[in-house]
N, C-alpha and C positions, 0 to 999 in steps of 0.2 A: 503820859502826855503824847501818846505816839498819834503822830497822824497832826498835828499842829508846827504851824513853823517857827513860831516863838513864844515866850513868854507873856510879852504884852501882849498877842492875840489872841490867847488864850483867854486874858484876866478880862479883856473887852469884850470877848465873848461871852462868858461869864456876866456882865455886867447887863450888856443888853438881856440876856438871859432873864436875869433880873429882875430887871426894870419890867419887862414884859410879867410878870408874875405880879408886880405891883406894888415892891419892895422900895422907901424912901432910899433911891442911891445918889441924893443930895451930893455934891463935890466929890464922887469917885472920879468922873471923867479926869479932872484936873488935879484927882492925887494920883492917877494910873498914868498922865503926862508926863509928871513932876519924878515921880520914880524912876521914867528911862528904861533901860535895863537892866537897874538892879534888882536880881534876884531875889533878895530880902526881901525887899519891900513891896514887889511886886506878890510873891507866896503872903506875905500879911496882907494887903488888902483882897487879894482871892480868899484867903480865910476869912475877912471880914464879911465880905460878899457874901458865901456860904452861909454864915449866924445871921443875916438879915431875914427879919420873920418875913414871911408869903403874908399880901390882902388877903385879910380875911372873905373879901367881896372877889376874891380868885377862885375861878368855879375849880374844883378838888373831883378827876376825874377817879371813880375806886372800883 
């Protein structure tokens, strides 16, 4: 995680990341709130993030 200042900046990065890919991130914003900084919970929903399938209609640059 080097080169980031926190945790939640990370997982928000992460998320728009996301979203930008086309991935349903339905209620992360306001489960990555609710977390704070706890470290648990925050590493769970970055894994969450991670397992979320890519649009299919996301063009797959190879």
């Amino acid at each position: 995680m080097a080169g980031w200042a926190s945790l939640p900046q990370l997982v928000r990065a992460e998320l728009k990341q996301r979203r930008g890919e086309g991935c349903d991130v339905a209620g992360f914003e306001e489960r990555i709130e609710r977390a704070g900084d706890d470290r648990e919970r925050l590493m769970e929903l970055y894994r969450e993030l991670m397992e979320l399938p890519v649009s299919p209609s996301f063009p797959i640059i190879g």
